[in-house]
C-alpha positions as CSV (number, residue, x, y, z in Angstrom):
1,X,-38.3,136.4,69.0
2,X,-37.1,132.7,68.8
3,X,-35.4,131.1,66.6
4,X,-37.9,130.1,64.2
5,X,-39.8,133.4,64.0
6,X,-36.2,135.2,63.2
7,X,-35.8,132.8,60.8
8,X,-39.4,133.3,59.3
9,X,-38.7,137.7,60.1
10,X,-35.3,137.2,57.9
11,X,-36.8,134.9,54.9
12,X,-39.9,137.5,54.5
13,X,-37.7,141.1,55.3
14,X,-39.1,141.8,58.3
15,X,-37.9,143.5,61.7
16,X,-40.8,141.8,63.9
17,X,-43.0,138.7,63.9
18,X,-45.2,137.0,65.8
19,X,-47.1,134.1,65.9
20,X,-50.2,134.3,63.9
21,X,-48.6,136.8,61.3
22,X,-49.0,135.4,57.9
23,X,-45.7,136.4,55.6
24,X,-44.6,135.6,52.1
25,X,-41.1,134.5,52.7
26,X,-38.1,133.9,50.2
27,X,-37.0,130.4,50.3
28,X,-33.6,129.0,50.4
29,X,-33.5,125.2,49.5
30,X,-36.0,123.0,47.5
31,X,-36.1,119.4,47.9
32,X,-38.2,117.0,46.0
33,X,-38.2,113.2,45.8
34,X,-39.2,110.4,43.2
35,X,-43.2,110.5,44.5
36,X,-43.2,114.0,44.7
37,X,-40.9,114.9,42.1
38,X,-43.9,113.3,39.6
39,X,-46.6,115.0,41.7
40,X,-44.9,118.3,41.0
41,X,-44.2,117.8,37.3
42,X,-48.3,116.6,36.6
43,X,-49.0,120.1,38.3
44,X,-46.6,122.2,35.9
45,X,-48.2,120.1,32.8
46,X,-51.6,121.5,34.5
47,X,-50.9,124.6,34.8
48,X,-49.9,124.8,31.4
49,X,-52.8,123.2,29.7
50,X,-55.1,125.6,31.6
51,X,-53.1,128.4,30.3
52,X,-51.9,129.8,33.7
53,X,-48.4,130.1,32.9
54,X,-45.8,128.8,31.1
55,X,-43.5,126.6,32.4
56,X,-39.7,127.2,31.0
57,X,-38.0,128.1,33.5
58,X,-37.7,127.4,37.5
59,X,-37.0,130.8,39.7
60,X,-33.5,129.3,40.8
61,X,-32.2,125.5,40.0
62,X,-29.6,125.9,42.1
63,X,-31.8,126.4,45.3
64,X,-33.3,122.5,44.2
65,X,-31.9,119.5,45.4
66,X,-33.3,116.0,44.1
67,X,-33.1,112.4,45.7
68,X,-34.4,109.0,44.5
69,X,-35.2,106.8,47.6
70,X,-38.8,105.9,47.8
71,X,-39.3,103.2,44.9
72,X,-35.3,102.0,44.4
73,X,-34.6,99.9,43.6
74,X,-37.7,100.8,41.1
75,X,-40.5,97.9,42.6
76,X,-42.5,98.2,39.2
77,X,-43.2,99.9,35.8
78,X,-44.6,103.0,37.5
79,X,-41.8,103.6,40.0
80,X,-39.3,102.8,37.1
81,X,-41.2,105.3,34.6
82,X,-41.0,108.3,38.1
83,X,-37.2,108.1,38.2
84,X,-36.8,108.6,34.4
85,X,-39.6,111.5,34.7
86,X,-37.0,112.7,37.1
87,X,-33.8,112.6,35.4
88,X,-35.7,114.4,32.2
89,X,-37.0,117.1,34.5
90,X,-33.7,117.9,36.7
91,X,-32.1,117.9,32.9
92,X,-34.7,120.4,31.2
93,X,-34.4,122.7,34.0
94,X,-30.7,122.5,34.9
95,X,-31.2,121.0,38.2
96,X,-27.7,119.5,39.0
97,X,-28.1,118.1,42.8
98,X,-29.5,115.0,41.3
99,X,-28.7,112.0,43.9
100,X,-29.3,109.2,41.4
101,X,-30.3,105.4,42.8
102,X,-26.8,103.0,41.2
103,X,-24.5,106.3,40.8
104,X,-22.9,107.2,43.7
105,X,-23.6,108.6,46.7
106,X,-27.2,108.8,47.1
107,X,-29.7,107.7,49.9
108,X,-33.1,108.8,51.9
109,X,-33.7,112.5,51.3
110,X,-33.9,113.5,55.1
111,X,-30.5,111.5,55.4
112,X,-28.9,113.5,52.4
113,X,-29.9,116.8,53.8
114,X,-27.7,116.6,56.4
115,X,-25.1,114.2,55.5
116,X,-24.3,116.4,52.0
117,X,-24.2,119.6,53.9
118,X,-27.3,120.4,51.4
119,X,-29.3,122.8,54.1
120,X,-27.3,125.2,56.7
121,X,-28.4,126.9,60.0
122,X,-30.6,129.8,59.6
123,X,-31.9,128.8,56.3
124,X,-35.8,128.2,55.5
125,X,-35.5,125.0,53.7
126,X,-38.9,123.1,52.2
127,X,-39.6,119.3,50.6
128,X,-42.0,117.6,49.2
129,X,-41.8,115.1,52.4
130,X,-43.6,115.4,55.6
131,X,-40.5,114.3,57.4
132,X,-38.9,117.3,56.0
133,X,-38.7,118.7,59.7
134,X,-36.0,116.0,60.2
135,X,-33.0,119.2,59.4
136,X,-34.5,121.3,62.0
137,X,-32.0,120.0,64.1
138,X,-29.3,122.0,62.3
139,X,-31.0,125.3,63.5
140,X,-32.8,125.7,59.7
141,X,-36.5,126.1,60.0
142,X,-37.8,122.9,57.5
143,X,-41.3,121.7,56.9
144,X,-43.0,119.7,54.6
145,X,-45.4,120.9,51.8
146,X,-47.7,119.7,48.9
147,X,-47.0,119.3,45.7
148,X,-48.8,122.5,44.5
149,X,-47.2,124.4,47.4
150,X,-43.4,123.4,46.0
151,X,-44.7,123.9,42.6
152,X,-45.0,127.6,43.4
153,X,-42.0,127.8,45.1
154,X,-40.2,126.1,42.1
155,X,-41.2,129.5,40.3
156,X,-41.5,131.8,42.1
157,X,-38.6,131.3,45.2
158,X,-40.9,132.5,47.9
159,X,-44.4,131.0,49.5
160,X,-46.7,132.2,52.5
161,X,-46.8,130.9,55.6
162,X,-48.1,131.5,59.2
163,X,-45.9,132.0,61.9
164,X,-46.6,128.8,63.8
165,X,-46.8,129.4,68.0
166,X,-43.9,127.6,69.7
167,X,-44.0,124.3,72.2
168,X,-40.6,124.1,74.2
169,X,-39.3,120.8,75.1
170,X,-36.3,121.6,77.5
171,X,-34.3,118.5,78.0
172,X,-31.9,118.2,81.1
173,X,-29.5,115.5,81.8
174,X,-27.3,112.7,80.2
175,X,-29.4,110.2,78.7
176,X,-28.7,106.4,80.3
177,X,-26.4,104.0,78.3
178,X,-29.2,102.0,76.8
179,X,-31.6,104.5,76.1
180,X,-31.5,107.0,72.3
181,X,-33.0,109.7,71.3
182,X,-35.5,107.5,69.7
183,X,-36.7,106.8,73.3
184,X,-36.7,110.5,74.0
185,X,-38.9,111.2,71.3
186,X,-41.3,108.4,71.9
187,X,-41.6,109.8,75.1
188,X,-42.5,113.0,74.0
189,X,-45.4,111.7,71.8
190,X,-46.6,109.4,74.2
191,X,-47.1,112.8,76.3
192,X,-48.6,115.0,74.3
193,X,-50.4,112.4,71.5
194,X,-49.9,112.8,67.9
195,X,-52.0,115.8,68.1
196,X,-50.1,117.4,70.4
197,X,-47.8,119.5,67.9
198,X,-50.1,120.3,65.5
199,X,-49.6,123.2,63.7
200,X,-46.8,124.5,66.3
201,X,-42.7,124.8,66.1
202,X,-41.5,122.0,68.9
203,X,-38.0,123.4,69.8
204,X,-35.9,121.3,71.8
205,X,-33.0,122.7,74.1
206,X,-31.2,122.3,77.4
207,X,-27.9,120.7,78.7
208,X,-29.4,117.0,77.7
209,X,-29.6,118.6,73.7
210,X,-25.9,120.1,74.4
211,X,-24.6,116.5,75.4
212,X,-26.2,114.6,72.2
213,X,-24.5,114.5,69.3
214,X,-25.9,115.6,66.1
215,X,-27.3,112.7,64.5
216,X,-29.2,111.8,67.8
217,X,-30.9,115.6,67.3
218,X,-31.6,114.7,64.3
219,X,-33.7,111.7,65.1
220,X,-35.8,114.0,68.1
221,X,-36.4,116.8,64.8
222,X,-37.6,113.6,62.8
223,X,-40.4,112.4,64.6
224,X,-41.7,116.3,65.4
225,X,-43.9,115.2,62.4
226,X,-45.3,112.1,64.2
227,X,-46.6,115.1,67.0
228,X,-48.5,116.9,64.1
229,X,-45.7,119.9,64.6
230,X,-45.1,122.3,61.4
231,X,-41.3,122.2,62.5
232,X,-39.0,121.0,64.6
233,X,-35.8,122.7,65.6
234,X,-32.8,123.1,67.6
235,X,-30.6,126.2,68.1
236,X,-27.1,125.4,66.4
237,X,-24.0,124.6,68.6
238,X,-20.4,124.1,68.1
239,X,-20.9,120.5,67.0
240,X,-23.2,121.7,64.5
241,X,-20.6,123.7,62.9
242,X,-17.7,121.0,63.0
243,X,-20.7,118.7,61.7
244,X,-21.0,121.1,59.0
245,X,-17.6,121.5,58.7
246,X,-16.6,117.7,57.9
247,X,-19.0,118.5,54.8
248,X,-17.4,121.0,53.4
249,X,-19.9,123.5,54.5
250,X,-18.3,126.7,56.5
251,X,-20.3,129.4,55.7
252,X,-23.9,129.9,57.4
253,X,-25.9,132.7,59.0
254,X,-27.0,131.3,62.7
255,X,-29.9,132.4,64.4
256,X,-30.7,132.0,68.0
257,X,-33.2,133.0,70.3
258,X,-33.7,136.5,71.6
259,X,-33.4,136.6,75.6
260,X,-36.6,137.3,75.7
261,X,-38.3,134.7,73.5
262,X,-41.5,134.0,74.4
263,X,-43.2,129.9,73.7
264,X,-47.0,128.9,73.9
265,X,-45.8,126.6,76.7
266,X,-42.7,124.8,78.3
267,X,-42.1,120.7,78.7
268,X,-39.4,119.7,80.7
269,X,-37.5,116.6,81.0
270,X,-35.0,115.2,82.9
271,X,-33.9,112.3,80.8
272,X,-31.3,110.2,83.3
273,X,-34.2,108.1,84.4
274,X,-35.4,107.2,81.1
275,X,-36.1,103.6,79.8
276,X,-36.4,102.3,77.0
277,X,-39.5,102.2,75.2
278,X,-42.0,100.9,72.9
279,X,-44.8,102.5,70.4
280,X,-47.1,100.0,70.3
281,X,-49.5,99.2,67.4
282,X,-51.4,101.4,66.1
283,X,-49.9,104.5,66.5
284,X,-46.7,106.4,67.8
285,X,-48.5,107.5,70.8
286,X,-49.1,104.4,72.4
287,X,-46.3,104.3,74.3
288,X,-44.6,102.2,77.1
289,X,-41.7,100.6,78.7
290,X,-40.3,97.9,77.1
291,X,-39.4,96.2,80.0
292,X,-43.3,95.8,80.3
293,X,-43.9,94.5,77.2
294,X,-41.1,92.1,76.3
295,X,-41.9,88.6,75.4
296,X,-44.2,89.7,72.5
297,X,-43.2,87.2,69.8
298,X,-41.7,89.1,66.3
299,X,-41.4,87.5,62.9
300,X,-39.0,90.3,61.8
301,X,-36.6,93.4,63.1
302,X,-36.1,96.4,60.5
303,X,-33.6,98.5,60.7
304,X,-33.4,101.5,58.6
305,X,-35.5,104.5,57.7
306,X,-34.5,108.4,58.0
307,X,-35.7,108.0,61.6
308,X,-32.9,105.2,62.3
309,X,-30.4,104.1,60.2
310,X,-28.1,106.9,60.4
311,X,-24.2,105.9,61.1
312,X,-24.5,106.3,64.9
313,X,-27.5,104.1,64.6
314,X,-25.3,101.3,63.0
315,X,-23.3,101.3,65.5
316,X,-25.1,100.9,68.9
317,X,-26.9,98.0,66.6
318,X,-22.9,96.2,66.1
319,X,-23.1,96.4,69.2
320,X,-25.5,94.6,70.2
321,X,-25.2,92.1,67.4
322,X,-21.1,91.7,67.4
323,X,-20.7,87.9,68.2
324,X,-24.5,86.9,68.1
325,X,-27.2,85.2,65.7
326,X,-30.3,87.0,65.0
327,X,-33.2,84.6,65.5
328,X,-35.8,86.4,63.4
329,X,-35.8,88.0,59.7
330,X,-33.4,90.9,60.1
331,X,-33.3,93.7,57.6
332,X,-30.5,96.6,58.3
333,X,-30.7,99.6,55.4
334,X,-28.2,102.2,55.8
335,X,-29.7,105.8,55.2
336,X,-27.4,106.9,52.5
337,X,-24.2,105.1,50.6
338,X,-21.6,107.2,52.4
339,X,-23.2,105.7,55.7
340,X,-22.6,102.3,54.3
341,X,-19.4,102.9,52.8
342,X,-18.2,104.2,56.3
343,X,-19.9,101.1,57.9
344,X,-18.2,98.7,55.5
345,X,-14.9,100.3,56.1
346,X,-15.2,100.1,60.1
347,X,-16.4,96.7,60.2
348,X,-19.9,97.3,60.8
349,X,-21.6,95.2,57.4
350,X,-18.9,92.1,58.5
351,X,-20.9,92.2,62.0
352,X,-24.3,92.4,60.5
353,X,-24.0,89.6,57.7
354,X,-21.9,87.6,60.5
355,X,-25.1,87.9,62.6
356,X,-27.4,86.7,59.7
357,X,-28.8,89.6,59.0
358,X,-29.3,90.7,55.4
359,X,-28.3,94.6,54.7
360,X,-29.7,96.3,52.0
361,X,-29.4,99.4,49.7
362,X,-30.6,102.7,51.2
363,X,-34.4,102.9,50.3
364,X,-37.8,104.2,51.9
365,X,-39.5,101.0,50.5
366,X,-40.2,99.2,53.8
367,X,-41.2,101.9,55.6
368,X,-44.1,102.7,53.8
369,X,-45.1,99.9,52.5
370,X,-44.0,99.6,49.1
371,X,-41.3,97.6,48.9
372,X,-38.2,95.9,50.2
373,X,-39.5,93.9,52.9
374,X,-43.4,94.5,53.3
375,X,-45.1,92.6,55.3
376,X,-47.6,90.1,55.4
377,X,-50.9,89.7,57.3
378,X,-50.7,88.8,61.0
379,X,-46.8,89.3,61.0
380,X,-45.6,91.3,63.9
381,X,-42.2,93.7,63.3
382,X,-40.2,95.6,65.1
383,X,-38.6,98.8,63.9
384,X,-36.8,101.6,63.8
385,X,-39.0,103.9,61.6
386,X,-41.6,106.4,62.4
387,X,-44.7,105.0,62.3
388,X,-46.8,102.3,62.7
389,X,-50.3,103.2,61.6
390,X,-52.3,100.0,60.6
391,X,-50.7,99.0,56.9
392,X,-47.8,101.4,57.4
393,X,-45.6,98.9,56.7
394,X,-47.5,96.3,54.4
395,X,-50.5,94.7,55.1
396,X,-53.3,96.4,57.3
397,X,-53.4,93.3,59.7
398,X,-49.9,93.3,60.5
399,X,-48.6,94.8,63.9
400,X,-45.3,97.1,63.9
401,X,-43.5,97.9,67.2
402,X,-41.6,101.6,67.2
403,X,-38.0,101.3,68.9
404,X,-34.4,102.7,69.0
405,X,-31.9,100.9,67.3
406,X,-31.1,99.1,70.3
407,X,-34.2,97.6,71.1
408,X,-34.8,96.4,67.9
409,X,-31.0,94.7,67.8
410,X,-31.5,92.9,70.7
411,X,-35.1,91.7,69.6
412,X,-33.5,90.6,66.5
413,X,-31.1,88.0,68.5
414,X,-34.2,86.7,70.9
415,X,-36.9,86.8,68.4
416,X,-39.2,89.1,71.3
417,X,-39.5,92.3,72.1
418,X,-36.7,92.4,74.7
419,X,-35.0,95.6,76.5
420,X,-30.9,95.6,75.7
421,X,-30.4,95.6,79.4
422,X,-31.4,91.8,79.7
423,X,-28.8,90.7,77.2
């Protein structure tokens, strides 16, 4: 078996699986959010007013995690009403991972999971987030699920599934100085379309996934969702565990795949002659090489987003920016508070607001355009998030460009679309 059908065999008490099986499996973490948090809650007060069951009690509060990062700061009445519907239901149910918006650390949920050592390898971990698969990359299976799916699991600690078949993506080689694992991952979409994944496990190995760091794994898990993919996943390595470690988190039971692991089919990459590269409007598929696309005129860069605004992120943007003026509307949102503490403390927020940018409190809101930054009709963006679907990002007529961290820093200082090499 692989890694995800050992995890799937271990959640549901089985010796054997294989793809196809369908399983009731026991689940290990629980994460919900402030517009699925209230999507959950309206189902509980459903199933209680239609008399199915009582609702007093979840199966385990301490298998639930909660994070407020969608709406903060709260854009309205209704976003401001979700995160007291929150606080009321984590208290009522003694739900105690509460990461609260204006108390502490707190931050995007798929950020959290990670950087609070909240989901550890081998576990079966599910939110109420499609970008859930983003902690795949710490060898846990994670996927995304509906509210009334998470409902269930709130009570009752287990859920079916199917055992999804599984695409490999073996990656070889050191990827090039200007190049991220955003790149990567574009590339990988651009290749097999947004359709690509669907419904499969997209596992990712090879010497190129031994020489990236965590956070840069992280980012290729991410966007597994942009390829339709129930998961994404990576087998865990030693800088997993001193990841982990640095967390607080020690103890773990890690799978790996069986030496005779079977996948639906191989990709392989050799990632030393990748450029950088550009999802073009309307959709993460639409890929090409910035190089071939520069000159585009942009009214604003965003930085931020699960997808790229982690602290690694940061800092191949201060590099780019250290000693330069951006020349377009530049928005940099850390992924979580301890990112921007540790940013602050290294100098990173000096560079940013030196450069004119204007960094802002860790939040969704841009990225799927509620708040923080939408934008307007006709505007043209480029960005570090995940997708770019007409009115992702505000209105329907606006254009947004998908790009590393790098590409959108140096766009930010020439006001086009412009690879890092030419600065």
């Amino acid at each position: 078996m692989n890694i995800t059908e050992k995890i799937l065999a271990r959640a549901s008490g089985k010796d054997m699986l294989e793809p196809g099986d369908v399983i009731f499996a026991n689940v290990d973490k629980i994460m919900l959010h402030d517009v699925s948090g209230p999507g959950v809650i309206k189902t509980f007060e459903k199933l209680e007013k239609d008399g199915v069951v009582k609702v007093d009690k979840l199966f385990d509060p301490s298998m639930v995690w909660v994070a407020e990062d969608h709406f903060v700061p709260s854009v309205d009445k209704i976003s401001a009403e979700n995160i007291v519907q929150l606080s009321k239901f984590t208290k009522k149910f003694g739900i105690t991972k509460h990461f609260k918006y204006g108390l502490g650390q707190y931050g995007i949920c798929h950020t959290l999971s990670h950087e609070e050592g909240l989901v550890s390898p081998g576990e079966l971990y599910i939110g109420g987030d499609s970008h859930t698969n983003t902690t795949g990359a710490l060898g846990a299976f994670a996927c995304g699920l509906g509210h009334t799916d998470v409902a269930y699991v709130l009570l009752n600690g287990n859920l079916w599934f199917k055992v999804p078949e599984t695409l490999y993506f073996k990656i070889n080689g050191k990827l090039p100085e200007h190049v991220m694992a955003k790149d990567l991952i574009l590339k990988i979409i651009g290749d097999i379309t947004t359709e690509g994944g669907a419904g499969y496990a997209m596992q990712f190995g090879g010497n190129g996934i031994s020489d990236m760091s965590v956070e840069s794994r992280l980012t290729l898990t991410n966007m597994t969702t942009e390829a339709g993919a129930k998961n994404g996943i990576i087998e865990p390595d030693q800088k997993v565990f001193d990841y982990l470690s640095e967390r607080g988190v020690t103890e773990y039971d890690a799978v790996y795949d069986d030496d005779d692991a079977q996948y639906k089919k191989t990709y392989e990459y050799d990632v030393t002659e990748l450029e950088p590269l550009v999802a073009k409007p309307f959709s993460p598929q639409n890929v090409s090489v910035v190089q071939e696309t520069t000159g585009i005129e942009l009214d604003k860069s965003y930085i931020g987003s699960c997808t790229g605004a982690k602290y690694e992120d940061l800092e191949a943007v201060a590099k780019i920016l250290k000693g330069k003026k951006v020349k377009i509307r530049t928005e940099i949102l850390p992924a979580a508070i301890s990112i921007y503490k540790k940013a602050t403390e290294n100098g990173l927020i000096q560079i940013f607001i030196d450069a004119g940018a204007v960094v802002g409190p860790p939040t969704c809101g841009a990225c799927c355009g509620a708040h923080m930054g939408v934008l307007a009709k006709d505007e043209v963006c480029v960005s570090t998030t995940n997708r770019n679907f007409p009115g992702r990002m505000g209105h329907v007529e606006s254009k947004t460009y998908l790009t590393s961290p790098l590409v959108a820093a140096a766009s930010a200082v020439t006001g086009k679309l412009t690879d890092p090499r030419d600065l």
